[in-house]
N, C-alpha and C positions, 0 to 999 in steps of 0.2 A: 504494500500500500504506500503510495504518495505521502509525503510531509508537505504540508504549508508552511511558509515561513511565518513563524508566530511564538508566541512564549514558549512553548513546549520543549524549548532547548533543553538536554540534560543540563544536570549540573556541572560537569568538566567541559562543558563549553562556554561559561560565563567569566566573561574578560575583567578584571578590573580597571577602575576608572584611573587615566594619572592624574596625579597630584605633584608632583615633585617638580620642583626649580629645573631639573635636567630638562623634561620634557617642553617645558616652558623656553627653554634656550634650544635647544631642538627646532622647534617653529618656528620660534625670532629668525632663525639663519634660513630655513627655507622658504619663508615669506621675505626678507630680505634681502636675500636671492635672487626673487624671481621664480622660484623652483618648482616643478607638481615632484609629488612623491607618487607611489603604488600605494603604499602608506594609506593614503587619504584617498584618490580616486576608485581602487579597489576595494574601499571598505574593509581591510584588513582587519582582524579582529586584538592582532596582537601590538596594532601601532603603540598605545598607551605602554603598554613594555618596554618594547624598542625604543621609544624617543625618550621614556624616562632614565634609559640607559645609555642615552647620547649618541645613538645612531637612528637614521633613516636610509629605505632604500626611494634615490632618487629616480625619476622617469622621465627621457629624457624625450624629443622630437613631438612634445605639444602634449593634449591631452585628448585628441580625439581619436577615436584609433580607426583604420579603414576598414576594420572586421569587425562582425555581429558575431562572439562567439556567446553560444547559451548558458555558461556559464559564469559570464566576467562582466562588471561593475562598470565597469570603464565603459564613458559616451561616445558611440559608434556616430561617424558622418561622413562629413568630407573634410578634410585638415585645411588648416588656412596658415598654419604657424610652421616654419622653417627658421630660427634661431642660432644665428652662426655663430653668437655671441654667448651661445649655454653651453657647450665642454670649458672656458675657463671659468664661468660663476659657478658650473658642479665643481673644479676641482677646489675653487675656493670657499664652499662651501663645507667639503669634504677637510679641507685643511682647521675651518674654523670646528669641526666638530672632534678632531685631532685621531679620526678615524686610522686603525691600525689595517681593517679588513673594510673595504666598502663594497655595497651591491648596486650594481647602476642595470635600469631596465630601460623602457621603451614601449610605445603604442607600435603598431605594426601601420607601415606608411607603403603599403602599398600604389600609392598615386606618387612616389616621390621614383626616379631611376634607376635609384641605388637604393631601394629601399630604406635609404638613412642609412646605408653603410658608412659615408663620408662624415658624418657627422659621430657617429659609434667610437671609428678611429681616431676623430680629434679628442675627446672628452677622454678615449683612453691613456692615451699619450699629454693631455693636460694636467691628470693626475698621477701620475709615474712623473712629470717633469716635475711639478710642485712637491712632491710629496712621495718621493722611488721606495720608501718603507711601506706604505701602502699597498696592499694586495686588493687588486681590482676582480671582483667577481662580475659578469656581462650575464644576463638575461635576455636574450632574444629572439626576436620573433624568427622564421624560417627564409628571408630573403628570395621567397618563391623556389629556394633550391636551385638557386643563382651562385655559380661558384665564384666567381670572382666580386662577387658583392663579400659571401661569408670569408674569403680571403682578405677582405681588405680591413674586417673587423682584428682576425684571427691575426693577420700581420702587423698589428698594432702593439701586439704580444700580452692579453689579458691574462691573467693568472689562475683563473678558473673561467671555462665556458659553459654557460648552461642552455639546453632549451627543453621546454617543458611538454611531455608528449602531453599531459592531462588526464587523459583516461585509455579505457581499454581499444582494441583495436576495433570490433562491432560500434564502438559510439562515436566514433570519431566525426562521421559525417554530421550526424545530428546537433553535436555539441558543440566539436570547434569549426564546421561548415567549411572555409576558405581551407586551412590546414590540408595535412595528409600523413598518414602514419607512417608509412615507407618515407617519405619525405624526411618526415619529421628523425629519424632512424638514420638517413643517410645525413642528415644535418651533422648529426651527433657525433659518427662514425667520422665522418673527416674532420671534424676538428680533432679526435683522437687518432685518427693517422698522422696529424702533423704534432701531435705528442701532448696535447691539451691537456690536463687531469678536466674530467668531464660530468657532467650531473644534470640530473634532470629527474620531472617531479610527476605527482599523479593524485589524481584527488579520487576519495572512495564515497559509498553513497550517495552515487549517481544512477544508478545501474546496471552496475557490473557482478558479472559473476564469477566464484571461486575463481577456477580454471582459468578464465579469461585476467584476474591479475596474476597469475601463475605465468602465464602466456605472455602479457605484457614485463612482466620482470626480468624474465627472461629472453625477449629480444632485445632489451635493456643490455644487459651481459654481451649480448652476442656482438653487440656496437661499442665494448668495452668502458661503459660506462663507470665510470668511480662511486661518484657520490648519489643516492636517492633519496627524494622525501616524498613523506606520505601525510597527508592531511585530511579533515572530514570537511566535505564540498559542503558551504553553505551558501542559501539561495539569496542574490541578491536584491532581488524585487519579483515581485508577482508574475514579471512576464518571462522572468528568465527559469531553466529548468529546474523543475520538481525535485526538491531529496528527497530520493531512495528511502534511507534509512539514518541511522543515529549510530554509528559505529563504536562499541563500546572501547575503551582504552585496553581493555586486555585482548582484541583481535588486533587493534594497531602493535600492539607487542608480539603477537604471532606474526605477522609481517614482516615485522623487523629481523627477527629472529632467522624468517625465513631467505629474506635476503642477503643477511650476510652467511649464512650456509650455502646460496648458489654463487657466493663470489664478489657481491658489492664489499668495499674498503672501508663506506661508511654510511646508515643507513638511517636517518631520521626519521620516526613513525608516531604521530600521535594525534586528538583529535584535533589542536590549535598549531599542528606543524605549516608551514610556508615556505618557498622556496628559499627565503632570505632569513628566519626565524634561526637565532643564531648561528649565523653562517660562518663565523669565522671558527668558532670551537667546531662546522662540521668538516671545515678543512685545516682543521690543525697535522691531523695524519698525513698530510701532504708537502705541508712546509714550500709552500707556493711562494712566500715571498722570498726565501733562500735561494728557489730553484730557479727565478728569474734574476736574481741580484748575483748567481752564480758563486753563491758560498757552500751549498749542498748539491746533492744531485735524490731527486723522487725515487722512492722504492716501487 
């Protein structure tokens, strides 16, 4: 049976509120920026954490995105905003928040050439030049499976790549619509042929069954993915899709359990998990910023 989005939330899904001067300095910098976050336009449920902890994940190429996906927050239209002047206000706003690990996303700009590759590449390389202690983690959309668009992000040299399949291979169409799951697969796969440590994420309580996250986990693997998280999909307005169900915290823990038995390095599973939900403890086993600063070498 269908969930409406309504109180019914269990109770390990209820966020608390911030309070704290961090989160308070948090904002001042991304509204004095200029800035959107995922944070705020996807209704993330964990911002009040994160920002009271001195990080946000920035967003970066406007706030509209070119795709209706059925599950995401974010105002679908047509983009009017191209910002040549936002990779140095994120990196200075990344400076002012004295960010050790940052996550920088993106609306998917399909109307733009490059799908906002050129702009990907400046923001990453504004942040490595202010700030080379800095481990930049990239969130991004599929660049239509345009290789020298995803090369020109990849060549900028991020230290974690992520792109997030979402869900199982049966819901792809319905859910993320414009996407593609082989796509999305071969997205992954080449930025781990060019030696990426690589992650990517999946929301439960959509739909999905057993077998088919068993199925998707392990295509996961088979594109030599590093890092995974798992999260409970919540809806976010009436018109966007239905929860499934309420995923209790002890099958997020068989999940997890499960994944790092087939081979994942590191495996986030719970029901307030997000792709950026602390991301730098989930790439510490990696030592991303040594491997780029060429003081260690990745196991």
């Amino acid at each position: 049976m269908l969930l409406s989005m309504d109180n019914r939330k269990p109770s390990w899904l209820r966020a608390k509120l911030p309070t704290s001067q961090e989160y308070k300095k948090v904002r001042e910098i991304v509204e004095d920026n200029n800035l959107h976050t995922v944070c705020k336009s996807a209704q993330c449920p964990n911002m009040g954490e994160c920002w009271s902890r001195g990080t946000a994940t920035v967003m970066i190429l406007g706030n509209v995105c070119t795709r209706s996906c059925r599950f995401c927050a974010i105002q679908t239209g047509r983009p009017s905003e191209l910002d040549l002047g936002e990779p140095a206000r994120v990196a200075a706003s990344v400076a002012q928040m004295g960010l050790k690990h940052c996550v920088i996303t993106s609306v998917a700009r399909d109307d733009l050439k490059d799908g906002g590759a050129s702009v990907w590449a400046a923001t990453i390389r504004a942040i490595h030049n202010r700030m080379p202690e800095c481990a930049v983690e990239v969130l991004t959309a599929d660049f239509r499976g345009q290789v020298e668009h995803l090369d020109t992000v990849l060549d900028a040299n991020p230290d974690i790549f992520n792109h997030n399949l979402e869900t199982v291979k049966r819901l792809q169409r319905p859910i993320r619509k414009t996407a593609r799951y082989d796509r999305s697969l071969w997205v992954l796969e080449h930025a781990k042929s060019r030696g990426f440590v690589t992650k990517s994420g999946m929301m439960l309580g959509i739909g999905e069954e057993k077998e088919e996250i068993k199925e998707l986990m392990h295509d996961m693997r088979a594109v030599g993915i590093d890092i995974l998280t798992i999260g409970q999909y919540l809806q976010p307005s009436p018109e966007h899709q239905p929860i499934d169900r309420w995923v209790t915290p002890e099958e997020f823990a068989e999940w997890k359990a499960y994944a790092l038995e087939i081979g994942f390095g590191v495996c986030e599973s719970g029901p307030m998990i997000r792709s950026s939900y602390h991301a730098e403890e989930q790439s510490a086993k990696y030592d991303v910023r040594a491997r780029r600063l060429g003081m260690a070498t990745v196991d």
